[in-house]
N, C-alpha and C positions, 0 to 999 in steps of 0.2 A: 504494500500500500504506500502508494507516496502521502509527503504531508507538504498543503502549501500554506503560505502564508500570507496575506494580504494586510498590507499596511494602507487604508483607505480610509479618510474620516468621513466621505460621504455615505450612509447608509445605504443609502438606495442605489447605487453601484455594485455596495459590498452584498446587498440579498440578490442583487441580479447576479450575478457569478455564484451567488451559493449556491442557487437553484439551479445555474446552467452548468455546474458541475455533478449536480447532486443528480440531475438529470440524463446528462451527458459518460458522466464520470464516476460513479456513484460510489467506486471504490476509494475515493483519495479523499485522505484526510483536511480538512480546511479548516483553520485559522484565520483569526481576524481581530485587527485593531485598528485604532482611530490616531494614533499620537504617535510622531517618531519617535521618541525615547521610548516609550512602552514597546514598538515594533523593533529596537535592538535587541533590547531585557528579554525580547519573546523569542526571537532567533537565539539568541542567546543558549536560554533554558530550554527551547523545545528541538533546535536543531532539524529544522526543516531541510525539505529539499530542493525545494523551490521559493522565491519570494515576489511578489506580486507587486512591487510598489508604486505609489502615487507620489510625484514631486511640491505639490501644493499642500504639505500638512500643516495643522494648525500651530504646533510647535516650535520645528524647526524644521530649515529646508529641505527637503528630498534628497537632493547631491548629497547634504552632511551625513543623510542615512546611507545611501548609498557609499558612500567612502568607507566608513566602519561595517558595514556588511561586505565592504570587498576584502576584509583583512581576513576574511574563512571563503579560500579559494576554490574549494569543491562548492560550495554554495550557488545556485541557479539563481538571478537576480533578472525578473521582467520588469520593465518600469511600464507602467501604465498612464499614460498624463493627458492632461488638454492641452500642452505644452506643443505647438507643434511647429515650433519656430528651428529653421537647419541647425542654429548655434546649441541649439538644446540637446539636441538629437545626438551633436556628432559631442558635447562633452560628458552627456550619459553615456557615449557606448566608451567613449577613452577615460572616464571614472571606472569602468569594467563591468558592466551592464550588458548579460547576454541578450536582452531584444531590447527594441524600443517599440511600445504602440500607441499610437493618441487615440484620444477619444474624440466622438463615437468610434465606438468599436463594433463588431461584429462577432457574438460569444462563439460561435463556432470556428471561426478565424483564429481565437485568441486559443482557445483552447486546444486547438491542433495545433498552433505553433510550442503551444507549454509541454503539451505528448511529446512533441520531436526533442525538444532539448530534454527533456528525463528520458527518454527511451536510449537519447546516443550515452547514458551516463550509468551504466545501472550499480545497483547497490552496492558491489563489491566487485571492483574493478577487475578486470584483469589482466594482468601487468603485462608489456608488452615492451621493449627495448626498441627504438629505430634508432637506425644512425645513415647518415649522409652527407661524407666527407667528413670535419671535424665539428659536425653535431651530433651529441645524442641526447634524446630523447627519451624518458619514463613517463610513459601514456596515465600507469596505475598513480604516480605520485604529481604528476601535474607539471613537474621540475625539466628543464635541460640543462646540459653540460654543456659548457663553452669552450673554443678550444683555447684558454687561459686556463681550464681546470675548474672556472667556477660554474655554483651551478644557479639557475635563474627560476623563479618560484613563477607559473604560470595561472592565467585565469583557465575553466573548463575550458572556453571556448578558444581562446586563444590556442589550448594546448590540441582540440580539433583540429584547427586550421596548420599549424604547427606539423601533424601529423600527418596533415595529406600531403602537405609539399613534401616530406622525407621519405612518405610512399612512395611517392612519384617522381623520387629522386631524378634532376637533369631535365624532367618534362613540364610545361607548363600546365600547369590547373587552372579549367578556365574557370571564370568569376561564378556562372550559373552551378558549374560543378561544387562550388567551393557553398555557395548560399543553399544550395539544395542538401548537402551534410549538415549545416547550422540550423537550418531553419525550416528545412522540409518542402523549401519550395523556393523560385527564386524569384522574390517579388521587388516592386518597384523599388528603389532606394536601396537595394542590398547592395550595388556595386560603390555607393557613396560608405554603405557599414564596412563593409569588406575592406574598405580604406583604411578607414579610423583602424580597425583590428590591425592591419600590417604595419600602420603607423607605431602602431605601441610596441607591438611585438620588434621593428626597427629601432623603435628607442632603447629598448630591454636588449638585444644581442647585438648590435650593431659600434664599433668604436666612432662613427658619424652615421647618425640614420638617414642625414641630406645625402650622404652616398652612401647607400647598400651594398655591402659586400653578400651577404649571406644570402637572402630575400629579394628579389630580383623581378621587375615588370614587366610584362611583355604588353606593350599599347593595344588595347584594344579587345586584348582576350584574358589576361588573367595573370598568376606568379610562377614564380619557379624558383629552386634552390640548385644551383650550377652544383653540377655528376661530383663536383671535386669536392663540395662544400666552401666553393670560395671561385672568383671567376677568375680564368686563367689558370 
């Protein structure tokens, strides 16, 4: 049974998802509260697997929750908002926020994209080593090795994407391929998310992420990680 969590002070948001999960979903456990600080103290103590959040709380800002919810990196983070301004979008996903959705939303939309991120994550990982050239990769622990020795502590998603490029070590992954593993489908604005994601993951392994050594574009269709782990 999964357990999600929704941090929503508007009521009548939080019983429309109760119901379209209870209906939909009937087996996953839902949680719910009104206050960011109560929505930490909850992930906190109940150790969800997913979280739901709204950036407009009555408290304190969204982002702030969102920041302290990314310090427990297996943790599944939706933001949910009326927020649906580019600037918002693209600092929730590089805060570490595996979707973004504004509202109105569409509960059967939302809820098949929530399926796809727990279905790619399941309860007890199992561990899987890639490497490609002087990166490796632990799938189970979220982590890579740099080729300096050290090792770099990954979001889920991050460590997805991370994993198909060293799958496909030396080939390019196009963008659809890459949003169709995240998110189950590849819809509008995934190739603008898919940025933000390479962007961080360039900030995290790269000695200049303005020039990529590791993570590498290809205009037009998608990334790749050069055969060697390094171009040239």
């Amino acid at each position: 049974m999964s357990k999600i969590l929704i941090i929503e002070d508007d009521q009548s948001i939080v019983e429309y998802l109760r119901t379209a999960f209870k209906v939909n979903w009937p087996e996953t456990e839902f949680i719910s509260v009104g206050f960011g600080t109560e929505g930490i103290a909850t992930a906190q103590s109940e150790g969800p697997d997913l979280v739901i959040l709204d950036l407009g709380l009555p408290d304190i800002d969204g982002f702030e929750v969102l920041k302290t919810l990314r310090k427990f990196p297996r943790m599944l983070i939706v933001i949910l908002t009326a927020r649906s301004d580019e600037k918002d979008i693209v600092k929730g996903l590089e805060l570490g926020a595996d979707d973004y959705v504004v509202k109105p939303f569409r509960q059967l939309e939302l809820i098949a994209r929530v399926r796809t991120l727990l279905r790619r994550q399941p309860g007890v990982p199992e561990q899987e080593v890639l490497r490609c050239g002087k990166l490796t990769l632990d799938t189970a622990k979220n982590d890579i090795t740099t080729p300096s020795g050290g090792r770099i502590e990954l979001t889920r998603t991050e460590s997805i994407i991370l994993a198909q490029l060293i799958r496909n070590c030396g080939r390019v992954v196009e963008h659809s391929k890459l949003a169709e593993i995240i998110w189950g489908e590849d819809y509008p604005g995934s190739v603008n998310a898919l940025r933000v994601y390479i962007g961080r993951l360039r900030r995290k392994l790269e000695a200049d992420a303005a020039s990529p050594a590791f993570i590498l574009s290809k205009a037009g269709q998608g990334y790749y990680i050069p055969a060697g782990g390094h171009p040239g």
